[in-house]
DSSP file (Angstrom, degrees, kcal/mol; ACC not computed):
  #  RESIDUE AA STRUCTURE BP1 BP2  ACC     N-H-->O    O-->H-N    N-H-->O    O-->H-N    TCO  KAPPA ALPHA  PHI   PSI    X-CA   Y-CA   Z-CA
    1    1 A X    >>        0   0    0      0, 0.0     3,-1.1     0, 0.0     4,-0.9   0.000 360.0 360.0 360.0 -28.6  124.7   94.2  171.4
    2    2 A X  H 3>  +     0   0    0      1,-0.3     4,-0.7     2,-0.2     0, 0.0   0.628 360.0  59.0 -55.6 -26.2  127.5   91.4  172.2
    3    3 A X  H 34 S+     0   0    0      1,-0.3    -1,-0.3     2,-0.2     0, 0.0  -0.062 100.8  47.4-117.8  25.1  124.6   89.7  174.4
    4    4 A X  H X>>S+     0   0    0     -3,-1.1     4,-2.2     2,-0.1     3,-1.2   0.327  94.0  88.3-146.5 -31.2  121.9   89.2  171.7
    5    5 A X  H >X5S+     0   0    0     -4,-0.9     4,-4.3     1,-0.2     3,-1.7   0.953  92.1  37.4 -21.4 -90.6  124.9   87.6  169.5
    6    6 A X  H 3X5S+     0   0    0     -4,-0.7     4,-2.4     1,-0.3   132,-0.3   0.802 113.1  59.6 -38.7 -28.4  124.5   83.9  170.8
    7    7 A X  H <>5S+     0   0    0     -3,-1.2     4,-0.5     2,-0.2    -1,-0.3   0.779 111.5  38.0 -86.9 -25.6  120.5   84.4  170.9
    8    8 A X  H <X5S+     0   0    0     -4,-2.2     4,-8.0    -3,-1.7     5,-0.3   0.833 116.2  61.6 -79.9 -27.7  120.4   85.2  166.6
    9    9 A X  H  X<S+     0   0    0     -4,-4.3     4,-3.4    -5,-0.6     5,-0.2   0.975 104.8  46.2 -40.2 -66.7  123.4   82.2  166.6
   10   10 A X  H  < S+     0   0    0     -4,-2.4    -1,-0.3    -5,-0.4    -2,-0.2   0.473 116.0  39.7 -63.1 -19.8  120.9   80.1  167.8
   11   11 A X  H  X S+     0   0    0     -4,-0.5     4,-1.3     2,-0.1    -1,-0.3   0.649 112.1  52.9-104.3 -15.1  118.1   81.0  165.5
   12   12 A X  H  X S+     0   0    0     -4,-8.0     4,-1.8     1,-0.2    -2,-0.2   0.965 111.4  53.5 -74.2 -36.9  120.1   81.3  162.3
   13   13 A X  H  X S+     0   0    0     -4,-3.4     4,-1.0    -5,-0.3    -3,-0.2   0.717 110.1  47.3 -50.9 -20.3  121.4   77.4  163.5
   14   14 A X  H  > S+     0   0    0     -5,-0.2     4,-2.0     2,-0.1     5,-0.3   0.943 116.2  43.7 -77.1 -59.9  117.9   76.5  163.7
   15   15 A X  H  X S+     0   0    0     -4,-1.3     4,-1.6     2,-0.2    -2,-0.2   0.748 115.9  43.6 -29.6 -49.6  117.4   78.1  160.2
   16   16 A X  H  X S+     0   0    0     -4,-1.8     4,-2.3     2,-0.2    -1,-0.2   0.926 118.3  47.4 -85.0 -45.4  120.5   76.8  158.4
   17   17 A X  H  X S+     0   0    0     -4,-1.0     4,-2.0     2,-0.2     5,-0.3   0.629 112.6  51.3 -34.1 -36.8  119.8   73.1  160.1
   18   18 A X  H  X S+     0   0    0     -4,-2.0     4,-2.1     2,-0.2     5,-0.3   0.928 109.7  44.7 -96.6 -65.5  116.2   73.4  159.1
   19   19 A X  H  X S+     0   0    0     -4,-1.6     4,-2.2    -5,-0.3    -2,-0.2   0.950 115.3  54.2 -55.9 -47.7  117.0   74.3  155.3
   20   20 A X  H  X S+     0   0    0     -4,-2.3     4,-0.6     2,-0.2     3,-0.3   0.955 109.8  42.8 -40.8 -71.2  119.7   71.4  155.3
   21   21 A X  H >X S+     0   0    0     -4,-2.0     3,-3.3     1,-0.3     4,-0.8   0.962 112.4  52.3 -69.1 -58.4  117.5   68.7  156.5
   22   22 A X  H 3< S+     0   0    0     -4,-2.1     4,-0.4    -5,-0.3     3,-0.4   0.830 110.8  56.7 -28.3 -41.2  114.1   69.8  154.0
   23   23 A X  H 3< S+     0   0    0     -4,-2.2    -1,-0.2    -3,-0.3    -2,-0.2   0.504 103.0  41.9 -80.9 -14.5  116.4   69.6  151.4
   24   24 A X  H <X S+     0   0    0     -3,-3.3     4,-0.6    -4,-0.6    -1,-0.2   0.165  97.3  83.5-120.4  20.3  118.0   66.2  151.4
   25   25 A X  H  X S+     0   0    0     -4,-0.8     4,-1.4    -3,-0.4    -2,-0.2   0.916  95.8  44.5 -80.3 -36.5  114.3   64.3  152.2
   26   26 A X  H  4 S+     0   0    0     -4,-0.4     4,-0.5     2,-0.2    -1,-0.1   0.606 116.1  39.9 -81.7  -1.8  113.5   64.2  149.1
   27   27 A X  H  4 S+     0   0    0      2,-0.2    -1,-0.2     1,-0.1    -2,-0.1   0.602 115.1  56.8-102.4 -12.5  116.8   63.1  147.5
   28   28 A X  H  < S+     0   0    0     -4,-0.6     3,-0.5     1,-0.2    -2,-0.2   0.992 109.6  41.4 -48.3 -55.8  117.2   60.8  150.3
   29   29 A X  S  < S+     0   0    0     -4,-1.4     2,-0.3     1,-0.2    -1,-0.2   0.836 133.2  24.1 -82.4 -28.0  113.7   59.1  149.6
   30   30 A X    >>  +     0   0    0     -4,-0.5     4,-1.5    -5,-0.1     3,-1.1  -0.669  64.6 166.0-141.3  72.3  114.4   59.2  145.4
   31   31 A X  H 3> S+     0   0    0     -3,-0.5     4,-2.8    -2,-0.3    22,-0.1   0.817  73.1  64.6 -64.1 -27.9  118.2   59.3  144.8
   32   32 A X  H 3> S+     0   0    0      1,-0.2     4,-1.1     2,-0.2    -1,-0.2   0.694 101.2  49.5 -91.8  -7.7  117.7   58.4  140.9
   33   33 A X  H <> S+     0   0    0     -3,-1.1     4,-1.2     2,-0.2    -1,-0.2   0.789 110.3  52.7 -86.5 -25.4  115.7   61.8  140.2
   34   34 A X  H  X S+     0   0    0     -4,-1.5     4,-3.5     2,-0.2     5,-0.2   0.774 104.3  53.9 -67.8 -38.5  118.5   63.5  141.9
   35   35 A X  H >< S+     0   0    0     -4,-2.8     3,-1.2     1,-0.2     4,-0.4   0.949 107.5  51.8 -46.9 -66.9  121.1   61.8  139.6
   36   36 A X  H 3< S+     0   0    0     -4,-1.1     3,-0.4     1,-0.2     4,-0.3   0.696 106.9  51.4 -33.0 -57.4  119.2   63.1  136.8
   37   37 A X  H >< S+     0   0    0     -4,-1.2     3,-1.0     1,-0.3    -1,-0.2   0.899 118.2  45.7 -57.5 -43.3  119.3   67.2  138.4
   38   38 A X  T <<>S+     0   0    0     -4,-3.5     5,-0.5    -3,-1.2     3,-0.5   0.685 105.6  50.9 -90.7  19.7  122.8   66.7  138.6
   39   39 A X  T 3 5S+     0   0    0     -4,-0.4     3,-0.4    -3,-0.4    -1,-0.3   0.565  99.1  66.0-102.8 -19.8  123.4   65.3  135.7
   40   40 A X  T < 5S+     0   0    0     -3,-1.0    -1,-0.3    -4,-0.3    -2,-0.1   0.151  87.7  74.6 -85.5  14.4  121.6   68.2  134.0
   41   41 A X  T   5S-     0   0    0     -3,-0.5    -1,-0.2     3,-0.1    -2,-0.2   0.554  95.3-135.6-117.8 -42.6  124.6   70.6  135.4
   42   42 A X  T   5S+     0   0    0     -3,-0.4    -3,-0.1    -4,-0.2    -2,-0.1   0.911  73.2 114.6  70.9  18.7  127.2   69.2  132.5
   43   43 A X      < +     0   0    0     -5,-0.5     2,-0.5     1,-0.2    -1,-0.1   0.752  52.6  64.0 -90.2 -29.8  129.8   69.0  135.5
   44   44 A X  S    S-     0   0    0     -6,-0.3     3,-0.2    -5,-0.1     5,-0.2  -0.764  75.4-111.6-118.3 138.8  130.6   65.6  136.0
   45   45 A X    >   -     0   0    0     -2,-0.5     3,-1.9     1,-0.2     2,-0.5  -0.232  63.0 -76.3 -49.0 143.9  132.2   62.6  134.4
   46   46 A X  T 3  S+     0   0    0      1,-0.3    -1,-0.2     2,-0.2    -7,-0.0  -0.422 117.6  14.0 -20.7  79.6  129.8   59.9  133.7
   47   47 A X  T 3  S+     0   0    0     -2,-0.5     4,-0.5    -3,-0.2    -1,-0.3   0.339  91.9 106.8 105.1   1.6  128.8   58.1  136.4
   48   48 A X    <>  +     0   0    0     -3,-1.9     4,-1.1     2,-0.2     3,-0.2   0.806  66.0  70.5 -25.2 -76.6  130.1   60.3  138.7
   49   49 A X  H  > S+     0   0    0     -4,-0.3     4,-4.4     1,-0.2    -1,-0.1   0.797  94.1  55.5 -66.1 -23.1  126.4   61.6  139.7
   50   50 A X  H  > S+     0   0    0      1,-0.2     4,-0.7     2,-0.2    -1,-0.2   0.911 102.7  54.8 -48.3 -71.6  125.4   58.3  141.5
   51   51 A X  H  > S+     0   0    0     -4,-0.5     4,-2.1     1,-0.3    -1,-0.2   0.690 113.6  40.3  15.9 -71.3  128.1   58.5  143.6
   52   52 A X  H  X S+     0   0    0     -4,-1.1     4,-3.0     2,-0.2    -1,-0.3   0.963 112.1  56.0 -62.1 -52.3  127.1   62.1  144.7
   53   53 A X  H  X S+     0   0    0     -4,-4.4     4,-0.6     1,-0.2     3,-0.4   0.743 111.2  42.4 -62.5 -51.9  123.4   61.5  144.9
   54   54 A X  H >X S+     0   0    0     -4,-0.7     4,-1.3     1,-0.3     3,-0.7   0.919 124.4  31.3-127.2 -78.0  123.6   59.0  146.9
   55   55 A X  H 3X S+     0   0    0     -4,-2.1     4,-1.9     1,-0.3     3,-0.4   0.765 107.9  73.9 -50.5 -49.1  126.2   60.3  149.3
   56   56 A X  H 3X S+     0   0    0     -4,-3.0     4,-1.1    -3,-0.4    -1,-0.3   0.668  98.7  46.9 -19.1 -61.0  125.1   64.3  148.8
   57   57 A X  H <X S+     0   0    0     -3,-0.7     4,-1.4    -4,-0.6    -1,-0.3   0.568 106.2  47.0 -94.7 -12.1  122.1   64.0  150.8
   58   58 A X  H  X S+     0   0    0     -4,-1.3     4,-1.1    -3,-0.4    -1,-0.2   0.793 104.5  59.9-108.7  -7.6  122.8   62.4  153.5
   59   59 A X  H >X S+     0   0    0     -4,-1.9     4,-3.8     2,-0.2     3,-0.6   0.969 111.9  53.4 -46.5 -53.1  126.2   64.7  154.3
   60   60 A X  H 3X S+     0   0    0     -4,-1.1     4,-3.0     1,-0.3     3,-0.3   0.978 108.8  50.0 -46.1 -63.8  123.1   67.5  154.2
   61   61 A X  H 3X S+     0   0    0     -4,-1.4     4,-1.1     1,-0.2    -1,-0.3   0.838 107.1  46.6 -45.5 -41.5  121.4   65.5  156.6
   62   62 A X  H <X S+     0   0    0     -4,-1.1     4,-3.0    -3,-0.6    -1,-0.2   0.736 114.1  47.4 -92.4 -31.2  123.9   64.9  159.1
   63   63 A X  H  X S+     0   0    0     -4,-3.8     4,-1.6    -3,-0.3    -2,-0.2   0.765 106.8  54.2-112.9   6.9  124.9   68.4  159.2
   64   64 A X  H >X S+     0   0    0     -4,-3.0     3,-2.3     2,-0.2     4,-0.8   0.940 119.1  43.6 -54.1 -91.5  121.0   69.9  159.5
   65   65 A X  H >< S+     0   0    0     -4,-1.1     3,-0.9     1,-0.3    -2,-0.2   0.564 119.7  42.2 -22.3 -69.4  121.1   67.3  162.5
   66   66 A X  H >X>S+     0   0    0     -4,-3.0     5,-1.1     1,-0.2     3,-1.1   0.813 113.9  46.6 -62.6 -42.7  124.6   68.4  163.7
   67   67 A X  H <<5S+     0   0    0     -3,-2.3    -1,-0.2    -4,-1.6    -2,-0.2   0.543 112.7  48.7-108.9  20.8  124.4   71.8  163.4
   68   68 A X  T <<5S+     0   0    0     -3,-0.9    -1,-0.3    -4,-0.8    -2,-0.2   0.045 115.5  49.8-109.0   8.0  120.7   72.2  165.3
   69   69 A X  T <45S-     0   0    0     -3,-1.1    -2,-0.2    -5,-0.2    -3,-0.1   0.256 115.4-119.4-125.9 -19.4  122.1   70.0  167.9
   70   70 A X  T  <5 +     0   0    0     -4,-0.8     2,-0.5     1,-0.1     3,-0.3   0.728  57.2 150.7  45.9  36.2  125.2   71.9  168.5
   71   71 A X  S   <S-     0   0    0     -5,-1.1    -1,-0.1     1,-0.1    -3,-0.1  -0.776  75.7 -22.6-109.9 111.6  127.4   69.6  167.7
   72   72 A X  S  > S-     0   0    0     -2,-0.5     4,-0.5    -5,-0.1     5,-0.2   0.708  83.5-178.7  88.9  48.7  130.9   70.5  166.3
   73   73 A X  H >>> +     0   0    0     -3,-0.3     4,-3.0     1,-0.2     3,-0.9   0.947  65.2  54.6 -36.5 -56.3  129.0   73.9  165.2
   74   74 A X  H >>5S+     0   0    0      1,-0.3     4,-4.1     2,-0.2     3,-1.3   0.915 108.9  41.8 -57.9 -39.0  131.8   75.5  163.6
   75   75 A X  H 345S+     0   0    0      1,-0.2    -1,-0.3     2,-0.2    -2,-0.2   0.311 114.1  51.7-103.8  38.9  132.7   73.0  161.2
   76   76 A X  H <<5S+     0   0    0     -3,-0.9    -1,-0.2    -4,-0.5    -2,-0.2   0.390 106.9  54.7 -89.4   4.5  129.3   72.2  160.3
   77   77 A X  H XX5S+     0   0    0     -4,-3.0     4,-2.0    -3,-1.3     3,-1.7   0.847 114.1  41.3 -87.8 -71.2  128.9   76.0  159.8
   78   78 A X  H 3X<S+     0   0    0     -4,-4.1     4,-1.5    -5,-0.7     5,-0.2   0.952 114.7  50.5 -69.3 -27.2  131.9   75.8  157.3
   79   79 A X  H 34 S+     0   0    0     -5,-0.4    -1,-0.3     2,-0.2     4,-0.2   0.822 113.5  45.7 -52.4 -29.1  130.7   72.5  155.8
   80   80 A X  H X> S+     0   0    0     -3,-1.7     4,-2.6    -4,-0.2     3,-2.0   0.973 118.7  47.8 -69.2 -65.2  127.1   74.3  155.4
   81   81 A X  H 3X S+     0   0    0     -4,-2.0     4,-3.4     1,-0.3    -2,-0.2   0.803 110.8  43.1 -37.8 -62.9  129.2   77.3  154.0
   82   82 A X  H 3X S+     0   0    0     -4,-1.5     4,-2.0    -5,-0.4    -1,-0.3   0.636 115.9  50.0 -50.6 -32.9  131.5   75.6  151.4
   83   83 A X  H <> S+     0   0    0     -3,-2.0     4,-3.0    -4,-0.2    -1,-0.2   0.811 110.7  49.0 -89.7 -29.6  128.6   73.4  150.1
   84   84 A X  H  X S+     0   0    0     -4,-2.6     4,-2.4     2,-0.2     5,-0.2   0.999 110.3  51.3 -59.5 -68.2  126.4   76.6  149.7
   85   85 A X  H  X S+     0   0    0     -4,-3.4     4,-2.5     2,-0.2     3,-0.4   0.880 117.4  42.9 -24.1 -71.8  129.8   78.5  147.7
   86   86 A X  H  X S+     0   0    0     -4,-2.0     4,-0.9     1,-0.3    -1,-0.2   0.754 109.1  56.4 -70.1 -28.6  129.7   75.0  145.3
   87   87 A X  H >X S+     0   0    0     -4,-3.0     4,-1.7     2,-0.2     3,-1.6   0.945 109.5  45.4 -38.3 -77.0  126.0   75.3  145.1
   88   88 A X  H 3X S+     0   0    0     -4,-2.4     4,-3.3    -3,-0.4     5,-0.4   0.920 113.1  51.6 -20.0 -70.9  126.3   79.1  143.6
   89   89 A X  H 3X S+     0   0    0     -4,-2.5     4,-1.2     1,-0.3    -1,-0.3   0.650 107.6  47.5 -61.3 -18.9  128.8   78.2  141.4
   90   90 A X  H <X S+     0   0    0     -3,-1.6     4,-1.1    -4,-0.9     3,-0.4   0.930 117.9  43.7 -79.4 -61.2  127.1   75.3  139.9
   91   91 A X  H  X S+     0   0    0     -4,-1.7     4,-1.3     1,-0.2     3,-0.3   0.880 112.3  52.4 -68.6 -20.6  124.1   77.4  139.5
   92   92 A X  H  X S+     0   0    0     -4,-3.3     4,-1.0    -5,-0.2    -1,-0.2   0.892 110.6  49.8 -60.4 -45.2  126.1   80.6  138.1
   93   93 A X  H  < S+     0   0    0     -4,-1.2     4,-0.5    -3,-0.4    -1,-0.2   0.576 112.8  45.2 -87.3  -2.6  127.8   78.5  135.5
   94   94 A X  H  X>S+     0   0    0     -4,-1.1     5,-1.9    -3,-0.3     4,-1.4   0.602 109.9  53.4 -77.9 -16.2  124.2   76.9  134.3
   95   95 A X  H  <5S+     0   0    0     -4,-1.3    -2,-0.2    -5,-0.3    -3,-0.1   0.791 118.4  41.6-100.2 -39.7  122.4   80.6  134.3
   96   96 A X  T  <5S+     0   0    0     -4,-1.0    -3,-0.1     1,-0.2    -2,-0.1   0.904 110.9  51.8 -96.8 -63.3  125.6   81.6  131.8
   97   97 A X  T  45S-     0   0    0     -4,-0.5    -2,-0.2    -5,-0.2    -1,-0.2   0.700 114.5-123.3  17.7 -58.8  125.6   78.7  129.9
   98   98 A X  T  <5 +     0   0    0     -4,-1.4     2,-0.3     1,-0.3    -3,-0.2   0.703  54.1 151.6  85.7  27.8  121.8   79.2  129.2
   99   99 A X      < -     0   0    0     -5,-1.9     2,-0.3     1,-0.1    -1,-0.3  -0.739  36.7-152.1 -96.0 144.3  120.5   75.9  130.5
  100  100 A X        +     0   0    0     -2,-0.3    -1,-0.1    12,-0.1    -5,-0.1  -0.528  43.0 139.9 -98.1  42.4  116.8   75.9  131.9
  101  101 A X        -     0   0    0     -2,-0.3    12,-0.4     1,-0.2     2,-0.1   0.094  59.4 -96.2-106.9-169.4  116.9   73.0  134.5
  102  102 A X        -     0   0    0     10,-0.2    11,-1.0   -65,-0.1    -1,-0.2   0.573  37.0-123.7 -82.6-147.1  115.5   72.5  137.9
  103  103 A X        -     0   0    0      9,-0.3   -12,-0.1    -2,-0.1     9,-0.1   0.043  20.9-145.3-156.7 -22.6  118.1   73.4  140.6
  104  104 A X        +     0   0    0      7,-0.2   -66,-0.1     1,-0.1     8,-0.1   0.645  58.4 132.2  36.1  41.9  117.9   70.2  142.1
  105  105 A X        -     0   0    0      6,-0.2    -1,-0.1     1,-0.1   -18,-0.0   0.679  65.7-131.0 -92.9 -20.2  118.4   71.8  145.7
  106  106 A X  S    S+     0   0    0      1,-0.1   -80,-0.2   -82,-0.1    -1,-0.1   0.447  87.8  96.6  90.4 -23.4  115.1   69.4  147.2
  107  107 A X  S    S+     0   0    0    -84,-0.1     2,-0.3     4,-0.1    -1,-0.1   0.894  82.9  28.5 -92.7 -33.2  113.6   72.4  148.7
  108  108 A X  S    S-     0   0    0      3,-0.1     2,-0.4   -85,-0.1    -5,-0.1  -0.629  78.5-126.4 -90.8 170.7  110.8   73.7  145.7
  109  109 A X  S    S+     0   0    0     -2,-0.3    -2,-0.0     1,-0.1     0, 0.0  -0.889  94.8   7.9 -90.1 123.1  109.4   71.4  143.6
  110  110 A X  S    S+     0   0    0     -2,-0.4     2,-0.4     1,-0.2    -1,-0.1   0.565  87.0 152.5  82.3  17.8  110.0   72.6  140.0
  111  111 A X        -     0   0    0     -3,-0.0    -6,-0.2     6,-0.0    -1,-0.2  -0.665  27.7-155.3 -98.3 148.1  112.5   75.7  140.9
  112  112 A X        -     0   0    0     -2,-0.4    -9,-0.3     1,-0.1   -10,-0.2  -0.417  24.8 -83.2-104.1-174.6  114.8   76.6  138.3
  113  113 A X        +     0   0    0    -11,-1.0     2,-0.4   -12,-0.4    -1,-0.1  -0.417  68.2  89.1 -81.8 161.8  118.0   78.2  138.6
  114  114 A X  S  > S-     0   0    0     -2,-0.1     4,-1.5    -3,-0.1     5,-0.2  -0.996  77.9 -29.9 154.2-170.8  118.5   81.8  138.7
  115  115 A X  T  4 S+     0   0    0     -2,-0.4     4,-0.4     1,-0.2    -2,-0.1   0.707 121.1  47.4 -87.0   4.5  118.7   84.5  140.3
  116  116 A X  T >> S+     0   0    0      1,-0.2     4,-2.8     2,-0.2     3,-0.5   0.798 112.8  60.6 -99.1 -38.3  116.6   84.2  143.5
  117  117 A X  H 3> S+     0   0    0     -5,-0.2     4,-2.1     1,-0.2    -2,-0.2   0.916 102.2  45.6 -14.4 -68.0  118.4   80.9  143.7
  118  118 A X  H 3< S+     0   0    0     -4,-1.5    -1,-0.2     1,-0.2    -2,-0.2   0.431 117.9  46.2 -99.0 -10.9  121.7   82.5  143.8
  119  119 A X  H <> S+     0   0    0     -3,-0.5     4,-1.0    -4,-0.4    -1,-0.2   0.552 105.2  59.5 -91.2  -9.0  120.1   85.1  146.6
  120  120 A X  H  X S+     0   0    0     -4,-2.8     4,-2.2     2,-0.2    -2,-0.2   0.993 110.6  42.2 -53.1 -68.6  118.6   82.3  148.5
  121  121 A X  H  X S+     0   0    0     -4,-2.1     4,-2.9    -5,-0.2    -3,-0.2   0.712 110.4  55.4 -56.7 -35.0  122.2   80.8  149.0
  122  122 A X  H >> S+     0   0    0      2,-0.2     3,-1.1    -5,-0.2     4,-0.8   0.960 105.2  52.4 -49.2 -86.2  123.8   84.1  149.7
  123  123 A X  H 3X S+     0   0    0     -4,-1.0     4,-2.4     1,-0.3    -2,-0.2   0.791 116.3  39.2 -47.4 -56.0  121.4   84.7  152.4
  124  124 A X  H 3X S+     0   0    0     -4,-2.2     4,-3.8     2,-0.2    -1,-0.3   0.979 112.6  55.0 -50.2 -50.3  122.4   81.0  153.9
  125  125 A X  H <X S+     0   0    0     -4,-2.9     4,-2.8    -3,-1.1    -2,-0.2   0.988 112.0  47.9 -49.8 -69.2  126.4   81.5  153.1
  126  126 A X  H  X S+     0   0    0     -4,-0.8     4,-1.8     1,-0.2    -1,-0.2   0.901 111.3  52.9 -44.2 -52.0  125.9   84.9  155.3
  127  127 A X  H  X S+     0   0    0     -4,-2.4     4,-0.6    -5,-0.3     3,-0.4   0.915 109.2  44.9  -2.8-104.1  124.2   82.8  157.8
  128  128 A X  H  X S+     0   0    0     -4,-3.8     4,-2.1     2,-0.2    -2,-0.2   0.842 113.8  47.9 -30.1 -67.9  126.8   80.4  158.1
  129  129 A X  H  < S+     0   0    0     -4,-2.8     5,-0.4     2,-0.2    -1,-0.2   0.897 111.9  49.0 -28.0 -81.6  129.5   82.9  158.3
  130  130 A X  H >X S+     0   0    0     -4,-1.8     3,-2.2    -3,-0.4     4,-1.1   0.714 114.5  51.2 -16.6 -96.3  127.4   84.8  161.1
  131  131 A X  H 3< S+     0   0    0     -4,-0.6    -1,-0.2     1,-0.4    -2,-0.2   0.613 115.3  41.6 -41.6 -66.8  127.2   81.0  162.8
  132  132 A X  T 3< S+     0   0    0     -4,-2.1    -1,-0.4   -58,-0.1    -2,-0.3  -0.041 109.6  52.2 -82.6  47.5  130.9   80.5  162.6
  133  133 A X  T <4 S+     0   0    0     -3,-2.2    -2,-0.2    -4,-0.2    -3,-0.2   0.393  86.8 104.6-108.1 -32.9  132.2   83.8  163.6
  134  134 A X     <  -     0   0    0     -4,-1.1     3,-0.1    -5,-0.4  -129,-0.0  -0.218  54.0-165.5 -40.8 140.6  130.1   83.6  166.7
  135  135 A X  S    S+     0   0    0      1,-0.1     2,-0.6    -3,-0.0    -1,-0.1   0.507  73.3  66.1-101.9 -24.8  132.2   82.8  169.9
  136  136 A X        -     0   0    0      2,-0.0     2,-0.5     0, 0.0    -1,-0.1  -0.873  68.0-177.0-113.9 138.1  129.7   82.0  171.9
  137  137 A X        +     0   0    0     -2,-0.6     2,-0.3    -3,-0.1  -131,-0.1  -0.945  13.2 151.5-129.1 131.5  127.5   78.7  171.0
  138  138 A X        -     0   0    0     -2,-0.5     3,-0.1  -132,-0.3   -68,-0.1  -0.962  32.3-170.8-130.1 151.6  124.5   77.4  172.8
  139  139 A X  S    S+     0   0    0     -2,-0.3     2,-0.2     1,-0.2    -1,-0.1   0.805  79.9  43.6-116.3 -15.4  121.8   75.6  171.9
  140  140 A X  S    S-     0   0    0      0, 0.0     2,-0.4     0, 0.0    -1,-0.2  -0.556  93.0 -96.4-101.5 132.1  119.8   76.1  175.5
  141  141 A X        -     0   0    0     -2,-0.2  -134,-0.0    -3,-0.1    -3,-0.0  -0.730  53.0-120.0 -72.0 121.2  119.3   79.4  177.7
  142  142 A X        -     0   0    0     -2,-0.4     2,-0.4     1,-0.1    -1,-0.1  -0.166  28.3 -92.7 -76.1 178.7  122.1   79.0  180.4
  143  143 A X        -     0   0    0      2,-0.0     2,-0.6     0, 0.0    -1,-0.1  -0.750  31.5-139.4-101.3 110.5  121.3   78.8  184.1
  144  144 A X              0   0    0     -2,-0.4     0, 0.0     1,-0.1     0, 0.0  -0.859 360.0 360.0-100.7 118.5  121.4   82.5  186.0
  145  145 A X              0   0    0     -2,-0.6    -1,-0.1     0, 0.0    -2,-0.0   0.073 360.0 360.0 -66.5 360.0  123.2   81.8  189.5
């Protein structure tokens, strides 16, 4: 089973890479509707969310890019992870709260938060885990001698 490891590695990295990068093209291309989604969250001081949008998407970017490239897998695997966690928690504290927003994750158009939201990101976080737990990382089928 040990020898099918690196070959699921290599398609959840495609997977996790793949969701990254879909998700920050559209805040990339329109940073000031993104202000707006997080702004609709009730997390952050005032003036705060520029800051993020602007900055937010293109961390997303860099480690879709990085971690579909296989470079410096694990800690884009725990960068993936960790952004996924604060992504849950922002949408777990609107869902009790009772706010009715968007999600602002870039990947639907018009999906709110909730609870396939909060299984979407599970399903990535386990990913990620899965991705850095892995010992052996490839991105390529090695060479049989």
């Amino acid at each position: 089973m040990n020898k099918i490891y690196p070959y699921i590695n290599v398609f959840l990295r495609f997977i996790i890479g793949g969701v990254f990068i879909w998700a920050c093209h559209d805040k990339i291309i329109d940073p000031s509707k993104f202000t707006r989604e997080i702004s609709n969250y009730h997390v952050m001081p005032f003036g705060l969310e520029n800051t993020v949008a602007i900055i937010l998407p293109w961390l997303e970017l860099f480690i879709g890019i990085g971690i579909i490239a296989g470079i410096y897998i694990n800690a884009n695997a725990l960068l993936s992870g960790s952004l996924l966690i604060l992504f849950n928690i922002l949408v777990f504290q609107a869902m009790v709260r009772g706010f009715n927003i968007e999600c602002g994750c870039g990947l639907k158009e018009g999906q709110m938060v909730g609870y396939g939201k909060l299984f979407e990101n599970f399903s990535l976080l386990l990913a990620c885990i899965f991705v850095f737990k892995t010992k052996e990382h490839f991105l390529y089928f090695k060479k049989f001698n």
